[in-house]
LOPA-78990 format. One record per residue (C-alpha): x, y, z. Coordinates in steps of 0.1 Angstrom, whole numbers, plus 5000, padded with zeros to 4 digits. Last residue first. Layout:
// residues N
XYZ/...
This chain:
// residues 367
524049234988/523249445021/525449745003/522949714970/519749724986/521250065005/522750194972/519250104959/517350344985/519750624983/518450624944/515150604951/515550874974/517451084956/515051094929/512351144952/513751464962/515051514923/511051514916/510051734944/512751974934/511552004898/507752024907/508152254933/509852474907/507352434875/504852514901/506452854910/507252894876/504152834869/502453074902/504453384883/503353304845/499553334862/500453654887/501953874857/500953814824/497453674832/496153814866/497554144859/496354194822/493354094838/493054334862/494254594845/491554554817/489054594841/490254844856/490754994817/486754864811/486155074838/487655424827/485855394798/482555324807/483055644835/484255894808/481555764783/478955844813/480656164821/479956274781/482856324766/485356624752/486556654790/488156284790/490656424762/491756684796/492956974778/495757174780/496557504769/499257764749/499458064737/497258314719/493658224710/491958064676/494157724681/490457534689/488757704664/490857604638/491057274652/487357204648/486356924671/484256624668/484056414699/482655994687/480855844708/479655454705/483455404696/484455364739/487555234733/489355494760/488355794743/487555864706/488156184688/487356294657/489356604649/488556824617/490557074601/489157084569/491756954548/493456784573/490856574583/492256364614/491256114633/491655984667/491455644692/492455714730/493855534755/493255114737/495154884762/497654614751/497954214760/494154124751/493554094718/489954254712/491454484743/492754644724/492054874694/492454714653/488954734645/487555034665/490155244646/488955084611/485555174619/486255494631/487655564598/484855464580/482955684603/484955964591/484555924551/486755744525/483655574508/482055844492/485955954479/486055624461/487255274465/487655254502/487254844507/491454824508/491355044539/489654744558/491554504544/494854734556/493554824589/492854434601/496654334583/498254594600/496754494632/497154114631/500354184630/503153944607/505454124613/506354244653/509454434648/512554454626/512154154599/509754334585/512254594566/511854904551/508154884566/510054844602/507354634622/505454824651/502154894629/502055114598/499055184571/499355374538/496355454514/495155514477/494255804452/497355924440/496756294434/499656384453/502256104464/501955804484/505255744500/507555494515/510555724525/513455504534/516055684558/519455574557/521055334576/522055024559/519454854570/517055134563/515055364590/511355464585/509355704571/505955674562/504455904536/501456034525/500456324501/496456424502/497356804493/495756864533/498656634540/499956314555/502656194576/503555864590/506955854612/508755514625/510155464658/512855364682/515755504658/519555564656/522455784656/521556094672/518856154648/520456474625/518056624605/518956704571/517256434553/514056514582/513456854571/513856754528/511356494536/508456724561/508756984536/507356734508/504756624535/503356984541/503657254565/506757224582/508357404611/505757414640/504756994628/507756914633/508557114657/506756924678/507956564679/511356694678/511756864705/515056984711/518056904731/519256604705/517156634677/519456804660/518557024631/520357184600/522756904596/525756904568/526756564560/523656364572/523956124605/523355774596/520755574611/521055254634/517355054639/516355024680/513254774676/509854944664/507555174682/504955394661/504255734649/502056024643/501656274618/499456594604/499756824578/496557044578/497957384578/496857514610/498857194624/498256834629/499056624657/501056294674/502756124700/503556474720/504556404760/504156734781/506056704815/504956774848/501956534858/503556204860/504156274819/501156464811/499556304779/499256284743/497456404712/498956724692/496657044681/499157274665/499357634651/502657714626/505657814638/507958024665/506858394651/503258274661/500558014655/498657894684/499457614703/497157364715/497356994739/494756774737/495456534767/495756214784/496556174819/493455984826/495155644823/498255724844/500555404847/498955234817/498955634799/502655614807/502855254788/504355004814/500854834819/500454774782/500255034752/497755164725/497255484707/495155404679/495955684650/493855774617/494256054591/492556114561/492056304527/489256394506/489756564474/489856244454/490955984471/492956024500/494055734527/495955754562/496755484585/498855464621/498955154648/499955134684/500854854699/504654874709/505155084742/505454744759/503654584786/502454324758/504354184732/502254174700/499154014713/500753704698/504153704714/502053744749/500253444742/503053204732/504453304765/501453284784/500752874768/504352804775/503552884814/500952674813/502052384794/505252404814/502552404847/500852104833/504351884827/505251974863/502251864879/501451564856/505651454872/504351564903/501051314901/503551054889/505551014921/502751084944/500750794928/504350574929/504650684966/500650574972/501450254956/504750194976/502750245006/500050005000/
């Protein structure tokens, strides 16, 4: 009787230990899918123009260690109006633990407008002559305070020089309905992937390098989402805002899981338009007119939660709790209590294996 129950024991650990792997290699796999969660790696950019319509779209997504993961209702609209510094901008962002601005994205008084996405650490090449250094200045808006279209945008950023490498890649688009996405090149030179003026057609980016996929998270399930999606716009009828929204509600988290969805917005360059989405909740969409926005002098903040009703404020800021608390449970306490497992398994297992194996040296000394 008691070597059956030892021989139970023994093979209940070893089920034990073979579960918990499963477990843990279950999160893993997971996590690679949902394009590495707790990163600042899930956001996704698109623009179209057909016609004399033009676009912009931008999901600004990120795990637990994204500042808006650590802050949710830090995000903000933040304006400057046009003076002898540069053009007028609306940018997208956040307080950074409530002192610093962070820019991800905007459009000026002009209608060029940009955001941008995480992808691996790329090398560039510094430029022979450089006008600009991002180093010490703020890159993210003087772009948009020193250029006004996406040709100026090119020759600004050829003579920019990056410091020597990248963490992102740029997508631009104009009121002329120009495109481009700019990203670094293997061999360290900026590759401008562009759809010029009166093209009809469209451009999407995710966190893999378009100059080269094998830098970043390719395939993504949100590149390819936006693109079919953008590939059903055939006309200017079809490129509209709620199309847009469509396309935004499409590709935000939680669908998948490891990232959260802050805010979802869109652009109209041409007339000036932001559509604004906050916190996943698509079933309310704020509509703001820039230009009447950036008529004042200075600067200002804006709470994005303040263009909402309080009910869409409250939906929002629940489904992140409960977001947190499942992003928690999963990628933190679950792959936490496997190794655990996986652990007590392996020194419960060598335990017996000592024992059996002190056992037959003992059988073996009485022969």
């Amino acid at each position: 009787m008691k070597k059956k129950s030892s021989n139970l024991l023994r093979s209940s650990v070893i089920i034990f230990t073979f579960i918990s792997c499963l477990l843990f290699s279950s999160i893993q796999s997971t996590a690679y899918s949902n394009n590495l969660p707790d990163k600042n790696l899930s956001c996704t950019n698109f623009s179209a123009s057909f016609g004399d319509t033009a676009l912009f779209g931008n999901s600004e997504d990120g795990g637990l260690n994204h500042p808006l993961g650590m802050d949710p209702l830090s995000s903000r609209m933040f304006y400057y109006s046009a003076d002898a510094e540069g053009y007028g901008c609306a940018f997208v962002g956040w307080y950074w633990e409530e002192i610093s601005v962070s820019i991800q994205g905007g459009m000026n008084d002009q209608g060029l407008c940009y955001d941008l996405t995480g992808i691996p650490d790329t090398p560039v090449n510094t430029p022979p002559n450089p006008t600009y250094t991002v180093a010490g200045n703020w890159i993210t808006k003087d772009v948009l305070r020193l250029n006004a279209n996406v040709s100026e945008v090119i020759d600004f950023f050829k003579s920019c020089d990056w410091s020597g490498y990248w963490w992102y890649q740029w997508l631009f688009a104009d009121a002329f309905g120009d495109i481009v996405i700019i990203s670094p090149g293997t061999d360290g030179e900026l590759v401008f992937t562009r759809k010029t003026t009166g093209e009809d057609g469209f451009l999407t980016q995710t966190n893999f390098n378009r100059a080269n996929n094998k830098s970043g998270t390719y395939p993504c399930w949100r590149y390819e989402a936006s693109y079919e999606l953008l590939s059903e716009i055939e006309s200017e009828e079809d490129l509209t805002p709620e199309k847009f929204n469509e396309i935004l509600e499409a590709v935000h988290f939680p669908k998948r899981g490891g990232s959260f969805t802050h805010y979802s917005n869109a652009f109209d360059p041409i007339n000036k338009m932001l559509y604004l989405n906050y916190m996943g909740q698509f079933y309310e969409t704020a509509e703001i007119n820039v230009t009447e926005e950036l008529d004042f002098s200075g600067s200002k903040a804006v709470p994005i939660s303040d263009y909402f009703s309080e009910e869409t404020a409250e939906k929002g800021f629940d489904s992140y709790k409960k977001w947190k608390r499942t992003f928690i449970f999963v990628y933190r306490v679950l792959p936490i209590t496997a190794i655990v497992l996986i652990i007590v398994g392996i020194v419960v297992g060598i335990y017996f294996l000592i024992k059996k194996l002190k056992k037959r040296m003992i059988s073996k000394n009485k022969e």
